[in-house]
mmCIF file of the N, C-alpha and C atoms, coordinates in Angstrom:
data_MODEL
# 
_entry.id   MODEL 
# 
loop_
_atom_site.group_PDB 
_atom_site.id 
_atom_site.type_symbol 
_atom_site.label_atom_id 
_atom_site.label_alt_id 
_atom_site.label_comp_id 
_atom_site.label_asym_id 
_atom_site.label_entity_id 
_atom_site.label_seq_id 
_atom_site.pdbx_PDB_ins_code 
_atom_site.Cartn_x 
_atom_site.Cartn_y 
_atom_site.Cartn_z 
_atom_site.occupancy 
_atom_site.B_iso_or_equiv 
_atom_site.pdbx_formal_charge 
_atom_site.auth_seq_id 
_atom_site.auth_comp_id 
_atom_site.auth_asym_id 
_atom_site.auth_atom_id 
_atom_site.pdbx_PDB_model_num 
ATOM 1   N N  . UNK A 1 1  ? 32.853 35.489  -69.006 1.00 0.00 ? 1  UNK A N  1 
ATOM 2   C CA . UNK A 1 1  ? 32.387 35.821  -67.684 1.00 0.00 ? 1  UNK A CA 1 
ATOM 3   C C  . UNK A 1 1  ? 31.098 35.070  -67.355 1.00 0.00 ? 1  UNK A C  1 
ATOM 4   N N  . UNK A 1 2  ? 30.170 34.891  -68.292 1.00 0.00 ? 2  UNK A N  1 
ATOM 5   C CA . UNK A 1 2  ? 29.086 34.110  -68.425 1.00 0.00 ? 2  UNK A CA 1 
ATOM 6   C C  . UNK A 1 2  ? 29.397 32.666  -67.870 1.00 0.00 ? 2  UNK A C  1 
ATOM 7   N N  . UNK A 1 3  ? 30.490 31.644  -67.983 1.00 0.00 ? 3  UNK A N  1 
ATOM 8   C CA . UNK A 1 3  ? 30.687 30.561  -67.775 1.00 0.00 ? 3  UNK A CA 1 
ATOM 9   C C  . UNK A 1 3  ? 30.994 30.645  -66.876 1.00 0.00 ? 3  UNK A C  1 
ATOM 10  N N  . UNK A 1 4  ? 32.006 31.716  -66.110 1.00 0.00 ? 4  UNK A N  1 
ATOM 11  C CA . UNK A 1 4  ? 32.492 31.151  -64.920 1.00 0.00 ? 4  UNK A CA 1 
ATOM 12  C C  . UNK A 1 4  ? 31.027 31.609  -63.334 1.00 0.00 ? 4  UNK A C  1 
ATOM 13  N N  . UNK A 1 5  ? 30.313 32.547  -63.996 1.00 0.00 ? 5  UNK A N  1 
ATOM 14  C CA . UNK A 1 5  ? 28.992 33.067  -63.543 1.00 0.00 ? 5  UNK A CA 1 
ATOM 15  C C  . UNK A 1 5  ? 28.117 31.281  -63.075 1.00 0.00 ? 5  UNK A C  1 
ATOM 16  N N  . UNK A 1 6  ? 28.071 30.297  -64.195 1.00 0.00 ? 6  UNK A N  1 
ATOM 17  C CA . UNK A 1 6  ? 27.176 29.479  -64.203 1.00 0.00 ? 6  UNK A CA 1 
ATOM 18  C C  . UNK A 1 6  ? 27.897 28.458  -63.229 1.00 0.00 ? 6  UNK A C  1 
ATOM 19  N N  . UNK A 1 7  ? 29.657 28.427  -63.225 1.00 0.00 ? 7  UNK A N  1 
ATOM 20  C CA . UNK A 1 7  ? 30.255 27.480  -62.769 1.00 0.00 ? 7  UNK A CA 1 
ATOM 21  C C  . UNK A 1 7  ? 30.217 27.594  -60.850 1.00 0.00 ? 7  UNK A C  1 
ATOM 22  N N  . UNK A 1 8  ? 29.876 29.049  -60.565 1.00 0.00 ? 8  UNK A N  1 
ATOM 23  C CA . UNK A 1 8  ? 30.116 29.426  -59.146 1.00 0.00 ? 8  UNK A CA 1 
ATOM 24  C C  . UNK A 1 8  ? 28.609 28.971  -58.781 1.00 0.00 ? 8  UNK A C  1 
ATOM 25  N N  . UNK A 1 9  ? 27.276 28.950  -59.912 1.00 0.00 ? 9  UNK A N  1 
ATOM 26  C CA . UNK A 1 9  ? 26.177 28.572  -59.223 1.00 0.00 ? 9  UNK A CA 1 
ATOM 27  C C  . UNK A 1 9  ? 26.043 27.279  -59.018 1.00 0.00 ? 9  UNK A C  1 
ATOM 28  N N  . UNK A 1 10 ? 26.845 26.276  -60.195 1.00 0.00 ? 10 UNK A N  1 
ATOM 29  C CA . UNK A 1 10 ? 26.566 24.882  -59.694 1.00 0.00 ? 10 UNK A CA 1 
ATOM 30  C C  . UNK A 1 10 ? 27.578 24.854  -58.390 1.00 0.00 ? 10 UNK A C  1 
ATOM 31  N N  . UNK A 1 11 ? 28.306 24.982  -58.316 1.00 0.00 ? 11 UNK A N  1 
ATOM 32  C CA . UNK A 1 11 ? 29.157 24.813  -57.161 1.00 0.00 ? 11 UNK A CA 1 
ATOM 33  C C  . UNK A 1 11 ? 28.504 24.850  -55.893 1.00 0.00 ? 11 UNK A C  1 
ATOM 34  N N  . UNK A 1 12 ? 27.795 26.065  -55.809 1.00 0.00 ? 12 UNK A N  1 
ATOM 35  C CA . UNK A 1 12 ? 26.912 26.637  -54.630 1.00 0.00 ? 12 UNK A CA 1 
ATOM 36  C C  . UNK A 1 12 ? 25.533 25.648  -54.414 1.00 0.00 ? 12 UNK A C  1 
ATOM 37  N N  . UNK A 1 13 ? 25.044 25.331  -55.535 1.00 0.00 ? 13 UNK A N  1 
ATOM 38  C CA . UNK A 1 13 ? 24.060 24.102  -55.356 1.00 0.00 ? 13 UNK A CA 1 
ATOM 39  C C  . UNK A 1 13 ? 24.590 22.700  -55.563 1.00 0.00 ? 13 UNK A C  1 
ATOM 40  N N  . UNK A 1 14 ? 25.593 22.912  -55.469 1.00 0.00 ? 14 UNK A N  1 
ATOM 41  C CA . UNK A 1 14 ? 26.602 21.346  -54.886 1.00 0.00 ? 14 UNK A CA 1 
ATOM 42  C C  . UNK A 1 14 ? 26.581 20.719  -53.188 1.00 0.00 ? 14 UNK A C  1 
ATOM 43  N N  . UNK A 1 15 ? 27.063 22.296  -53.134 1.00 0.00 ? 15 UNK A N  1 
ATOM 44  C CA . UNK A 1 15 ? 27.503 22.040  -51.415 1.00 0.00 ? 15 UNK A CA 1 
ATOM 45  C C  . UNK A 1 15 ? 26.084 22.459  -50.564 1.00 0.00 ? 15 UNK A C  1 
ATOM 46  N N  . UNK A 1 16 ? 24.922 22.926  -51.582 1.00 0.00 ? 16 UNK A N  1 
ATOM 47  C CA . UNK A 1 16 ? 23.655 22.717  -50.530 1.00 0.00 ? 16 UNK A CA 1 
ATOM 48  C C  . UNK A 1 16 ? 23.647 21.541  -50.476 1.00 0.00 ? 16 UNK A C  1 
ATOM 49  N N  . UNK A 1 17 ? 23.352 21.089  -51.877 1.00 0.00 ? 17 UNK A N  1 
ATOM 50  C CA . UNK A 1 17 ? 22.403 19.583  -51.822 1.00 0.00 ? 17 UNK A CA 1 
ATOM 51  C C  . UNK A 1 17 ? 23.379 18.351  -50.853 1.00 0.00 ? 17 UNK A C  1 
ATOM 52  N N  . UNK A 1 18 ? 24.802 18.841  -50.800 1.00 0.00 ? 18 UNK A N  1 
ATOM 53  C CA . UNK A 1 18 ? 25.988 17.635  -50.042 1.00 0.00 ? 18 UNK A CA 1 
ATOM 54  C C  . UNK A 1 18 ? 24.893 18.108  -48.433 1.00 0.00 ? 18 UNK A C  1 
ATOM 55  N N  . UNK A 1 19 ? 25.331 19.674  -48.156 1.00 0.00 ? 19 UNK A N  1 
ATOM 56  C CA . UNK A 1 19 ? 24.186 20.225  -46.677 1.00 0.00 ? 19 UNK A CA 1 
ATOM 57  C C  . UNK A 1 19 ? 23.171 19.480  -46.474 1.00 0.00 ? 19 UNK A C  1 
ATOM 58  N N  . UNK A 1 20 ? 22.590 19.171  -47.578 1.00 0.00 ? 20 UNK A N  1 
ATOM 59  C CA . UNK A 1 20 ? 20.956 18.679  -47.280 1.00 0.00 ? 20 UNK A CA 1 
ATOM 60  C C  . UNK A 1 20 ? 21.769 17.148  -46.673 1.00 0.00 ? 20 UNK A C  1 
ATOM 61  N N  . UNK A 1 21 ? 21.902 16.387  -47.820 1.00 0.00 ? 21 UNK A N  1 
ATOM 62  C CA . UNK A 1 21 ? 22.188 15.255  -47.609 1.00 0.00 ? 21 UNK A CA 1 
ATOM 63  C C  . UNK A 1 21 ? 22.698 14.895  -46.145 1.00 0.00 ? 21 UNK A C  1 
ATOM 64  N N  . UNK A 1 22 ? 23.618 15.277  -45.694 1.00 0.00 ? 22 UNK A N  1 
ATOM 65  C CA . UNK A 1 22 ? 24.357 15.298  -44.503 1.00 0.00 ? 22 UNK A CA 1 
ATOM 66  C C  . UNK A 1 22 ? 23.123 15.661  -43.195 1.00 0.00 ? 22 UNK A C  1 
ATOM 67  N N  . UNK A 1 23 ? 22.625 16.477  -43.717 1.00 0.00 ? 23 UNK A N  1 
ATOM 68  C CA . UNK A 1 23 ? 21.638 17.065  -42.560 1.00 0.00 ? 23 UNK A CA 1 
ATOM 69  C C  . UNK A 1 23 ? 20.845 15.681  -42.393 1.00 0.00 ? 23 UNK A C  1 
ATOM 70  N N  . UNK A 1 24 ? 20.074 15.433  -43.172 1.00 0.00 ? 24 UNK A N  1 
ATOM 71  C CA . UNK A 1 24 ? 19.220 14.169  -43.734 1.00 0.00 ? 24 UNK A CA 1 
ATOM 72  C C  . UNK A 1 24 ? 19.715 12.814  -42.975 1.00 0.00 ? 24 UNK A C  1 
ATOM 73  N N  . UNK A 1 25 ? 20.863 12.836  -42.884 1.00 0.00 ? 25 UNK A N  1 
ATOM 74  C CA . UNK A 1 25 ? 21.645 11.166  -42.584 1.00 0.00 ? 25 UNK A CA 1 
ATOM 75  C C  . UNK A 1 25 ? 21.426 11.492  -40.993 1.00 0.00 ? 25 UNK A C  1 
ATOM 76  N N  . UNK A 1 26 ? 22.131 12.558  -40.664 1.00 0.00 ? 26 UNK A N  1 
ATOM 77  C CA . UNK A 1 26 ? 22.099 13.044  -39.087 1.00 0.00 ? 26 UNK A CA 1 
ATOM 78  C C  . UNK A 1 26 ? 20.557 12.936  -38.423 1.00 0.00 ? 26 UNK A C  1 
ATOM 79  N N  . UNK A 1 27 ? 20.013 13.364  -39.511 1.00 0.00 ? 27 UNK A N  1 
ATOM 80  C CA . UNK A 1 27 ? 18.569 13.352  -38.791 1.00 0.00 ? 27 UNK A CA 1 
ATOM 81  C C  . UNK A 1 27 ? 17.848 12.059  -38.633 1.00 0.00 ? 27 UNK A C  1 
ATOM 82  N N  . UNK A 1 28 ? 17.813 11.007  -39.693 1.00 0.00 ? 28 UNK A N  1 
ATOM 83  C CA . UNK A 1 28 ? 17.697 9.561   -39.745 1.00 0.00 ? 28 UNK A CA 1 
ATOM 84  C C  . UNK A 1 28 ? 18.840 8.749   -37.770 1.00 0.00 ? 28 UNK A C  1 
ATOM 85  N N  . UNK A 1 29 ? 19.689 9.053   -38.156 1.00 0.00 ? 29 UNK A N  1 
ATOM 86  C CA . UNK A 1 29 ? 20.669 8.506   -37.319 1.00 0.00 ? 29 UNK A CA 1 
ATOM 87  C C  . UNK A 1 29 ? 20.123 9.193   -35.635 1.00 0.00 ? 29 UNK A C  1 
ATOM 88  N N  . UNK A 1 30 ? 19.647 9.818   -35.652 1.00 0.00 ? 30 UNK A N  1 
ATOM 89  C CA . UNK A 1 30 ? 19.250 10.760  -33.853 1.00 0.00 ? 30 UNK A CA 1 
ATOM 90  C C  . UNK A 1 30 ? 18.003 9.550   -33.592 1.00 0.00 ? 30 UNK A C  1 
ATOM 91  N N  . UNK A 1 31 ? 17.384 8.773   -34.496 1.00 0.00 ? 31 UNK A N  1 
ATOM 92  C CA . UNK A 1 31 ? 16.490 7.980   -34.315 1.00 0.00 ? 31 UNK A CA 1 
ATOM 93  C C  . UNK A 1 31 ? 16.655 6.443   -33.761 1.00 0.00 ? 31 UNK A C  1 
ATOM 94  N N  . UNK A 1 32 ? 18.042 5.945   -34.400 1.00 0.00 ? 32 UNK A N  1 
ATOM 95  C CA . UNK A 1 32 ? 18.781 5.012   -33.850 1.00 0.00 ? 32 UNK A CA 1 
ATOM 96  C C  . UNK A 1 32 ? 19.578 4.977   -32.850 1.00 0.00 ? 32 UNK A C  1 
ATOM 97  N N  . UNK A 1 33 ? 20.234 6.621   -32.529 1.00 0.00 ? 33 UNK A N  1 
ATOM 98  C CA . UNK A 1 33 ? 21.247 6.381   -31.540 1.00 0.00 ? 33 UNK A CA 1 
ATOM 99  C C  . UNK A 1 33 ? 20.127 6.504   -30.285 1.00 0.00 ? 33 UNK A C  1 
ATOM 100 N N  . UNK A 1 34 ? 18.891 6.961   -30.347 1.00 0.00 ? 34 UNK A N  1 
ATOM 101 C CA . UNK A 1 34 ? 17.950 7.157   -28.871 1.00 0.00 ? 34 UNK A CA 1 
ATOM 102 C C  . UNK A 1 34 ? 17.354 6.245   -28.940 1.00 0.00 ? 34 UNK A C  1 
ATOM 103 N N  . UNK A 1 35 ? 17.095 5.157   -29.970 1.00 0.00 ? 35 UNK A N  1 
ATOM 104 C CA . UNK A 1 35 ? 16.477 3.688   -29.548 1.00 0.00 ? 35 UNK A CA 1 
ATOM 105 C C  . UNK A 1 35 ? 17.568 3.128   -29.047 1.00 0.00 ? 35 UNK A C  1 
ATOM 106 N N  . UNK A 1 36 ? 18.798 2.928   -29.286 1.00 0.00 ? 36 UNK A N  1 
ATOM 107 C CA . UNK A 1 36 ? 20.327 2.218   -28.535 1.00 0.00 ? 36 UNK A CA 1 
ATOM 108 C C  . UNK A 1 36 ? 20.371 3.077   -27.354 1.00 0.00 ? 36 UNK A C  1 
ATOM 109 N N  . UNK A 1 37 ? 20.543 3.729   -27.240 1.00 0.00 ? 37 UNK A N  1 
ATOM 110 C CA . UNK A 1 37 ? 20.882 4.708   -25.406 1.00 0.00 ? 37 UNK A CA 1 
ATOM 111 C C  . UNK A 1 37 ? 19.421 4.494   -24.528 1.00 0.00 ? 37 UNK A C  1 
ATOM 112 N N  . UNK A 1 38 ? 18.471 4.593   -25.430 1.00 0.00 ? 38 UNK A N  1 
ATOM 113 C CA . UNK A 1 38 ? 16.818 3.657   -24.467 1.00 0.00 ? 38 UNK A CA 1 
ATOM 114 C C  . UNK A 1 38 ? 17.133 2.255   -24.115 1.00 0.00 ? 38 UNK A C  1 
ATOM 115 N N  . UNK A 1 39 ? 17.636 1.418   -25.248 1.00 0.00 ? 39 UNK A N  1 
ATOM 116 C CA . UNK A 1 39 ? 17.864 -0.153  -24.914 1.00 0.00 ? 39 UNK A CA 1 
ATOM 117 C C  . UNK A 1 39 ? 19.101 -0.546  -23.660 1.00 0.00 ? 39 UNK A C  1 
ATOM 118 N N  . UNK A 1 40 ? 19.961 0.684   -23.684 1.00 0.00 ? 40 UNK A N  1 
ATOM 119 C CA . UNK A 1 40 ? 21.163 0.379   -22.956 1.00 0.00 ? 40 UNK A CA 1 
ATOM 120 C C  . UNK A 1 40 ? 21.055 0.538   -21.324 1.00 0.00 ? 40 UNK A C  1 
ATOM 121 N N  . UNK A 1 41 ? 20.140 1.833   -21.239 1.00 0.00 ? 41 UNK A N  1 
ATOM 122 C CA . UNK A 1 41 ? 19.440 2.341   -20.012 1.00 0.00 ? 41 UNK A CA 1 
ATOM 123 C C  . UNK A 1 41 ? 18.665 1.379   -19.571 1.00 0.00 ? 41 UNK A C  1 
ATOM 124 N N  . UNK A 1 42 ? 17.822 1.008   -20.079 1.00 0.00 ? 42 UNK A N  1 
ATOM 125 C CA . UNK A 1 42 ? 16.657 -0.124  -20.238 1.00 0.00 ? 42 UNK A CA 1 
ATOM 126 C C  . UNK A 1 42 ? 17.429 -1.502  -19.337 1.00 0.00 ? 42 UNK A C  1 
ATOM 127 N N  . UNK A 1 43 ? 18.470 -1.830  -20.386 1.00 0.00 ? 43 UNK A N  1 
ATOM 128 C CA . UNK A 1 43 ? 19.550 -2.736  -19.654 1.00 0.00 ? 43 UNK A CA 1 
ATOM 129 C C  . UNK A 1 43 ? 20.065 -2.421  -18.292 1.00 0.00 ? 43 UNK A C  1 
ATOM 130 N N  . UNK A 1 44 ? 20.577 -1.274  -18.416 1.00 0.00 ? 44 UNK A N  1 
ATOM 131 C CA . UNK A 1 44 ? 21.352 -1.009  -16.709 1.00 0.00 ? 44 UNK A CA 1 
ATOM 132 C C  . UNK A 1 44 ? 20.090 -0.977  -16.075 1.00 0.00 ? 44 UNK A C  1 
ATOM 133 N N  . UNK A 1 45 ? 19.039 -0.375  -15.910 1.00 0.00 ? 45 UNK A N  1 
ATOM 134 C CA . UNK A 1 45 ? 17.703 -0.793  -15.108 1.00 0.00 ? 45 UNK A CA 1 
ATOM 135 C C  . UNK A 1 45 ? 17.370 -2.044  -14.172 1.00 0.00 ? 45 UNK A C  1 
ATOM 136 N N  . UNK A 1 46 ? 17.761 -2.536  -15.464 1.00 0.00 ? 46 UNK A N  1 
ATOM 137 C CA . UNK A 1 46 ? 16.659 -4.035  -15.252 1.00 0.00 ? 46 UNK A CA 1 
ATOM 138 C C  . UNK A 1 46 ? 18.644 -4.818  -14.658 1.00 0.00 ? 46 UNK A C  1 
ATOM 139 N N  . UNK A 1 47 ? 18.962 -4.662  -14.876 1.00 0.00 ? 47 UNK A N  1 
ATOM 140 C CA . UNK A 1 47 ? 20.560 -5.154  -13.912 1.00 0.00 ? 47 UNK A CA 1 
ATOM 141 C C  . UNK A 1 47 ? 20.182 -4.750  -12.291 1.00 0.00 ? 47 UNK A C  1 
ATOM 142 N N  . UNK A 1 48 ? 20.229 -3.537  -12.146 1.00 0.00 ? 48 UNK A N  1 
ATOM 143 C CA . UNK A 1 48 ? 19.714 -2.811  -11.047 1.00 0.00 ? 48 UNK A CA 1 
ATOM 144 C C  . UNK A 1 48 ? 18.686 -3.118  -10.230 1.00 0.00 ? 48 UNK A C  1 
ATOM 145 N N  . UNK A 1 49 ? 17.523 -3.695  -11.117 1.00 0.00 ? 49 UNK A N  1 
ATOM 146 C CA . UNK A 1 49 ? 16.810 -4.083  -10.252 1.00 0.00 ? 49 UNK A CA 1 
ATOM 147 C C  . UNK A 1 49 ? 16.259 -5.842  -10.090 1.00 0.00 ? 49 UNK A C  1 
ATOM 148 N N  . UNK A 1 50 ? 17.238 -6.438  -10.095 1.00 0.00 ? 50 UNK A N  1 
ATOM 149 C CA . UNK A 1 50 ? 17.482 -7.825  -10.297 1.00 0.00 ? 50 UNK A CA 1 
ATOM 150 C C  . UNK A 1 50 ? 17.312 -8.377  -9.214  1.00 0.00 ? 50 UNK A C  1 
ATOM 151 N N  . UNK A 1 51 ? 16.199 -9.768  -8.740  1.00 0.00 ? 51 UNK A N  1 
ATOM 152 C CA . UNK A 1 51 ? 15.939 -9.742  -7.662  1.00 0.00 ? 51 UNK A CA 1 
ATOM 153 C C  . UNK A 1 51 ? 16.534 -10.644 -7.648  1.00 0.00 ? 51 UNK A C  1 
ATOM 154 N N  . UNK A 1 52 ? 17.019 -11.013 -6.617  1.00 0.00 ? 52 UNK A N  1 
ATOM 155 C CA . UNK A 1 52 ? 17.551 -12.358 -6.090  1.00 0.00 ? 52 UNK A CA 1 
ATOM 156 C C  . UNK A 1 52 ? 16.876 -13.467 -4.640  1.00 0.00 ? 52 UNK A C  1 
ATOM 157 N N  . UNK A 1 53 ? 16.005 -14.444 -5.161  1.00 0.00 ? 53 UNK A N  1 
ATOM 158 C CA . UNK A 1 53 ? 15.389 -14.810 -3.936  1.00 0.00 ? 53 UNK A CA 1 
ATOM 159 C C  . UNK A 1 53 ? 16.466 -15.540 -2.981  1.00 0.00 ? 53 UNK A C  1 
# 
């Protein structure tokens, strides 16, 4: 009973540390996708306001 006791805790600190990880990538990545959706906006802007003499 002892082993299968130790086997349910690594398990459980498996799928945190996968949680963390995952959380971690998502959180890195919210940094790139709002510099690309700034650059893209940025783009349609400057389209928009394109002068033509």
């Amino acid at each position: 009973m002892k082993g299968l006791r130790f086997i349910k805790a690594q398990s459980t600190v498996e799928y945190t540390m996968l949680i963390i990880i995952v959380a971690a990538a998502l959180a890195a990545m919210t940094v790139y996708i709002t510099r690309s959706m700034n650059a893209r906006l940025k783009q349609a802007q400057d389209e928009l306001n394109y002068y033509r003499p």
